[in-house]
C-alpha positions in Angstrom: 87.8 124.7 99.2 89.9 124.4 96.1 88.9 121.5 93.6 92.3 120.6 91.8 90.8 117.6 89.2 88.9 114.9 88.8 90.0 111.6 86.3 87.3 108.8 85.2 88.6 105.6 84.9 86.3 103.1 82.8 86.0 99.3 83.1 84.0 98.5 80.0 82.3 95.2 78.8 79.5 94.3 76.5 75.7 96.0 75.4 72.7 96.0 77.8 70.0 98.9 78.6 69.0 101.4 81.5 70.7 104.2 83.7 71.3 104.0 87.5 74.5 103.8 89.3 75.7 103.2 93.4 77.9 104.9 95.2 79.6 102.0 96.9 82.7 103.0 98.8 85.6 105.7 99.0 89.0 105.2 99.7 91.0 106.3 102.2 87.9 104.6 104.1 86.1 105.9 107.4 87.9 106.4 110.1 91.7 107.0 108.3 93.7 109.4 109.5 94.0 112.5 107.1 96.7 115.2 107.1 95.8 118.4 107.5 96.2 121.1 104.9 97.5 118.9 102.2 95.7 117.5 98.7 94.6 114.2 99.0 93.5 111.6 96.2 90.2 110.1 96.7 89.1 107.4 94.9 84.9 106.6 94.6 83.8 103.5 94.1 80.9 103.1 92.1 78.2 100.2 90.4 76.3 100.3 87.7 73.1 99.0 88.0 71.6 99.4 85.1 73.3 100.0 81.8 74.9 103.5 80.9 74.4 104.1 76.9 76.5 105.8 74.8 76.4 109.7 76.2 75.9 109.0 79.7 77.1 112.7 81.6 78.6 111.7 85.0 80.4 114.3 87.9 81.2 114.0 91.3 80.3 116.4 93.8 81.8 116.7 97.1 81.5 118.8 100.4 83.3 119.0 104.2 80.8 118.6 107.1 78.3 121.4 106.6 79.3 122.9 103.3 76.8 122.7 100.5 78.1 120.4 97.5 80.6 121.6 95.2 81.0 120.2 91.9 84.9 118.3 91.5 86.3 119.3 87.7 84.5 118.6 84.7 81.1 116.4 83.7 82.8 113.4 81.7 80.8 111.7 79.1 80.6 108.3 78.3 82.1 107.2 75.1 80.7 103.6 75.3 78.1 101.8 76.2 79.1 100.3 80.1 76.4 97.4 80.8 75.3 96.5 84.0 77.3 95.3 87.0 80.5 96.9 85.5 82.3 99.3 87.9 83.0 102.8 87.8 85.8 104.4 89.7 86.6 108.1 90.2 90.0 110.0 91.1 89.3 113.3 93.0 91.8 114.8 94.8 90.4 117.8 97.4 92.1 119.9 99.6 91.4 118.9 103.4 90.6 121.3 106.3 92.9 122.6 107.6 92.2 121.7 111.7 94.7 119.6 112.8 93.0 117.6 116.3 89.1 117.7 114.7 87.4 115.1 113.0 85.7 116.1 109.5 82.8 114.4 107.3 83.2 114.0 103.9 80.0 113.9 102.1 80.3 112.8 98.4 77.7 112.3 95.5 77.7 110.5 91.8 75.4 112.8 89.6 74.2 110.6 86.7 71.9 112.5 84.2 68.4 110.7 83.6 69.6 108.6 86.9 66.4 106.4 87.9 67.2 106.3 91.6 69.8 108.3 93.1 69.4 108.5 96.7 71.7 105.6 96.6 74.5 107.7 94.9 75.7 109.6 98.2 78.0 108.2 100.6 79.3 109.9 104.0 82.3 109.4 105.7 84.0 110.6 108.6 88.1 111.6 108.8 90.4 112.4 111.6 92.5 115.7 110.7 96.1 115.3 112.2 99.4 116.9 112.1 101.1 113.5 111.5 99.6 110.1 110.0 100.9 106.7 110.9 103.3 106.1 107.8 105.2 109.1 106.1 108.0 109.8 104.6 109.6 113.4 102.9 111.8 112.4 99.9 114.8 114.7 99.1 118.2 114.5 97.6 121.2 114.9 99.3 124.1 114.8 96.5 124.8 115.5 93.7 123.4 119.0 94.6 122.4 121.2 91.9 124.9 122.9 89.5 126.9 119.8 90.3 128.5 118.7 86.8 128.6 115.2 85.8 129.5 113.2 83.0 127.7 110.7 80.3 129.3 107.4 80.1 129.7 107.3 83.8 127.5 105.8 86.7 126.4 108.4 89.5 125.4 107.1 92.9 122.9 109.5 94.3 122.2 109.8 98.1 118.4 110.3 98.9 117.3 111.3 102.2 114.3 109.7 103.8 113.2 111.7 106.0 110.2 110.2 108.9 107.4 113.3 109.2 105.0 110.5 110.1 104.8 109.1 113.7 105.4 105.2 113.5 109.0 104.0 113.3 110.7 103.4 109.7 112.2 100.0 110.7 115.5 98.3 109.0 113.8 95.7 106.2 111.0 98.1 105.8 110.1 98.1 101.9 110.5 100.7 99.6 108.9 100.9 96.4 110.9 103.7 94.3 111.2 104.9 90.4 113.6 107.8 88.7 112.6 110.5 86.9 114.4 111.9 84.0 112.6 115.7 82.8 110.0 114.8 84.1 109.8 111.7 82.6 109.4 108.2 84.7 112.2 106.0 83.6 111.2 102.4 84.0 108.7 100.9 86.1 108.2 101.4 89.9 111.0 99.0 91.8 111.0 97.4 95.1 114.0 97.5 97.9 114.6 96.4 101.1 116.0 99.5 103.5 119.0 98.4 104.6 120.2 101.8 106.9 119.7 102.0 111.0 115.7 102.3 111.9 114.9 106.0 111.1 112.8 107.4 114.0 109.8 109.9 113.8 111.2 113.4 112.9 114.9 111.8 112.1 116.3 111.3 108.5 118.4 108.8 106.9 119.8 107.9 103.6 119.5 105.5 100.7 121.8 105.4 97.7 120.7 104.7 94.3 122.8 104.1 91.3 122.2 105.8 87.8 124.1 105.2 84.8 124.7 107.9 81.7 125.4 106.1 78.6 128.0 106.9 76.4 125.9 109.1 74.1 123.9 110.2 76.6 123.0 114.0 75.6 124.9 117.0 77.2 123.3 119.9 78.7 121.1 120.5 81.4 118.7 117.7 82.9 116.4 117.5 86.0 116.7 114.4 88.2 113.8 113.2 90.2 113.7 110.1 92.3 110.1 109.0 93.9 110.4 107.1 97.2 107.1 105.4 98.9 106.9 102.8 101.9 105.6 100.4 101.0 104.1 96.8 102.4 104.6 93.6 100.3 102.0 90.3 100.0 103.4 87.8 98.2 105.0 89.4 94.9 102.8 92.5 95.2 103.8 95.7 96.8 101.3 97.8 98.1 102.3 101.6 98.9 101.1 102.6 102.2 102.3 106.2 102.8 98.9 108.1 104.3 100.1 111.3 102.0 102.1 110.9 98.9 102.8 114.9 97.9 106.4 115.0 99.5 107.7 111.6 98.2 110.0 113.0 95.4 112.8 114.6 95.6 114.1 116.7 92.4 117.6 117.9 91.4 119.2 120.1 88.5 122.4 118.7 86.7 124.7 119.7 84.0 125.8 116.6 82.2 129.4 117.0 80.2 131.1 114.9 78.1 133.6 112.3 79.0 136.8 113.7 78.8 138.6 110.1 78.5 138.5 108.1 75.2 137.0 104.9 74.9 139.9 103.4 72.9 141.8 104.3 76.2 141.0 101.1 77.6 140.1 97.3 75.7 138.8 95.3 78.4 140.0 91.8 77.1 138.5 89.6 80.4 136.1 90.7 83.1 134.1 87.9 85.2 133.2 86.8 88.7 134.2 83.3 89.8 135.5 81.9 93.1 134.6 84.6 95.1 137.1 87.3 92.8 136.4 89.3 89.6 138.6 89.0 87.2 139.9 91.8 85.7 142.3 91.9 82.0 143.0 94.8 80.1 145.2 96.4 77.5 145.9 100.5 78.5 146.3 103.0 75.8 146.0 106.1 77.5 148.7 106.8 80.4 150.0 105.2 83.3 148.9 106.0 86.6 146.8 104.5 89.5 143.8 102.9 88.7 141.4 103.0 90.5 138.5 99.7 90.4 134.9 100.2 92.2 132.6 97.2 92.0 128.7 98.2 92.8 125.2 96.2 92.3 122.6 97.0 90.3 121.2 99.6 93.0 123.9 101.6 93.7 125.5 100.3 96.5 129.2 99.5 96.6 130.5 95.8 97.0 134.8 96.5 96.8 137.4 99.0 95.9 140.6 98.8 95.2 143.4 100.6 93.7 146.3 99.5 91.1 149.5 100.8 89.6 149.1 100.2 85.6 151.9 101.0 83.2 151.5 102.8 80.0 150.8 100.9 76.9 150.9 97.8 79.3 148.9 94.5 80.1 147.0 94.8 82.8 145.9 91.5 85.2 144.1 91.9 88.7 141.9 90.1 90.6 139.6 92.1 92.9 138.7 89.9 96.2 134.7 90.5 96.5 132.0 89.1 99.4 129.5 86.4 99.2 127.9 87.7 95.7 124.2 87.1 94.8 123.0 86.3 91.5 123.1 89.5 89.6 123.9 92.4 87.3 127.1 94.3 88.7 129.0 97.9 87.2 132.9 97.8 87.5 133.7 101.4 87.2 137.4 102.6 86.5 139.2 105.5 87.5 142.4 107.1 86.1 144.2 109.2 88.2 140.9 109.8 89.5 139.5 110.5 86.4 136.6 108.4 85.0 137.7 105.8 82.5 134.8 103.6 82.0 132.3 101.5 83.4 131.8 97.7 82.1 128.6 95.6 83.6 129.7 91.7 84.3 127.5 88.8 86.3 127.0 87.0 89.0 125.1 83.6 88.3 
C-alpha cells in the first residue's frame, strides 16, 4: 500500500509533566463511504493525557483489514513542551483498496516513545469501498483552452465544467466554495457561490463562469491557470466542503498572456456610474472611430448587459446602458473597439 505523507499539526499551550496520549477519533468516521483506488486524507484525532516534553518522537502507523502495520512518513519530534489535555491532530493521506462493493477496516495507531499506556492509542474503523460516493464533483476547464492567447489589462471569463461522478443530484442553489490558482499559486482566499445553472444529474456536466482580471502590468509570457471547485454545505456564515473525494476538484490550463495592443490614452473615461436603474457612461475617444462595443459583468464573471455604439473619432462620447435590478456591488465595464479590447473600468452598485 503506498504511504504518500503524513503532516503534524500542534495545538500548544503552557508547561506540565508526563507522557501518554489517546487515540480518540478519525475522520472520515466509521461507516463513510470511501472511493475506491483513490488517496484519501485522514485526519487522527488525538489527547494528551499527560504532558509531552520537549523531544517527544510521535508516528502514525496504519494497516487495511489484515495487513500488519505500516509506518505513514516520518517520526516528527516535538519542538515544545504540549501540556496535558491539549489535542494532537494528524494528516495522513493512504491509498484505499482497490475493491469497489467490499467493506474494509482501517486499523490505525499513535506510537509515542516512553508512552505510559498505549493500548488506548489504536482505534479501528470500518469503510465501505464504492465506485461512487454520495457528493462528487470532477473540475475541468472548458475555455480558454490551452495555447489560447490573451491579453493583460483585460478581464477573461473562464467557463468551468462541473462535472457529477458522484451519485446524488447537484441541485440549482447548491453551494460552491471555489479559489484560483495562478502557477501554482492560490490567489486569494477560498470564495463561496451559489450555482445558478440547471440541476446537473449523476454522470452529466454543466458549467460555471468565473471572471479573472489581468492588470495592466500584468507580466507577459506563459502562465498556468488553475481553478479549485468543491460543493460545499453552508451553517450560518461557515462553509463546510463536503465532496467525499477532493483529488479531481481542479481543473488546470496553459495560457500565453500578450500585451494590450490598444493604448490607454485611447480612451479618458470622464463619467461612469450606476443610478436609476442605468450606468452612465462619458468619455473622450482618442484612438479611432468605430463601433464600440460596452459589456457590463459582476464581480464573478457573469454578464449583466451588452450593448453596442457608433463613436466618432476625436469625439465626446455619452450613453446610457439600461441594466436589471442591480445588487449592491463591485461591477467591470469592459470596452471593445472594433472588437478589439479597449479597457476595462470597475464602477458600484450601492
Amino acid at each position: 500500500m503506498n504511504k504518500v505523507f503524513l503532516s503534524l499539526l500542534l495545538f500548544l499551550a503552557v508547561a506540565a509533566q508526563g507522557q501518554d496520549i489517546a487515540t480518540t477519533g478519525i475522520l472520515p468516521a466509521d461507516g463513510a463511504e470511501i472511493k475506491a483506488g483513490v488517496n484519501v486524507t485522514f485526519v487522527i484525532q488525538t489527547t494528551v493525557n499527560e504532558t509531552l516534553p520537549i523531544g517527544s518522537q510521535l508516528s502514525v502507523q496504519y494497516a487495511w483489514d489484515a495487513n500488519p502495520l505500516a509506518q505513514v512518513g516520518n517520526t516528527a519530534t516535538l519542538n515544545a513542551e504540549l501540556p496535558m489535555g491539549n489535542n494532537l491532530n494528524f494528516n495522513a493521506t493512504l491509498a484505499i483498496p482497490n475493491t469497489p462493493g467490499d467493506s474494509a477496516t482501517l486499523t490505525v495507531k499513535v506510537v509515542l516513545n516512553n508512552d505510559k499506556a498505549d493500548s488506548n492509542n489504536t482505534l479501528m474503523v470500518d469503510y465501505k469501498i464504492v465506485d461512487q460516493i454520495a457528493k462528487d464533483l470532477s473540475v475541468s476547464i472548458v475555455s480558454p483552452t490551452s495555447g489560447t492567447e490573451i491579453r493583460n489589462w483585460s478581464t477573461v471569463n473562464f467557463t468551468v465544467g462541473l462535472t457529477n461522478v458522484g451519485y446524488e443530484m447537484f441541485n440549482n442553489g447548491s453551494t460552491l466554495v471555489y479559489v484560483p490558482l495562478l502557477n501554482g499559486q492560490q490567489q486569494g482566499n477560498l470564495a463561496v457561490a451559489q450555482y445558478s445553472g440547471a440541476p446537473i444529474a449523476p454522470n452529466a456536466t454543466g458549467n460555471v463562469t468565473l471572471g479573472l482580471t489581468f492588470p495592466r502590468d500584468f507580466p507577459t509570457g506563459n502562465i498556468e491557470i488553475c481553478v479549485a471547485y468543491y460543493w460545499a454545505t453552508v451553517s450560518g456564515t461557515t462553509a463546510t466542503i463536503v465532496e467525499g473525494y477532493v483529488g479531481n476538484n481542479m481543473g488546470c490550463v496553459n495560457l500565453s498572456v500578450v500585451p494590450n495592443s490598444i493604448n490607454e490614452d485611447a480612451l479618458e473615461m470622464n463619467e461612469l456610474f450606476y443610478a436609476f436603474g442605468k450606468l452612465h457612461i462619458g468619455m473622450d475617444n482618442k484612438d479611432k472611430a468605430g463601433n464600440y462595443r460596452f459589456e457590463v459583468y459582476s464581480a464573478n464573471g457573469q454578464q449583466v448587459a451588452e450593448t453596442t455604439e457608433n463613436v466618432g473619432f476625436t469625439s465626446h462620447f455619452e450613453s446610457q446602458i439600461a441594466l436589471p435590478a442591480m445588487l449592491p456591488g463591485v461591477y467591470m465595464l469592459s470596452i471593445y473597439a472594433d472588437g478589439e479590447y479597449a479597457g476595462v473600468k470597475k464602477f458600484f452598485v450601492q
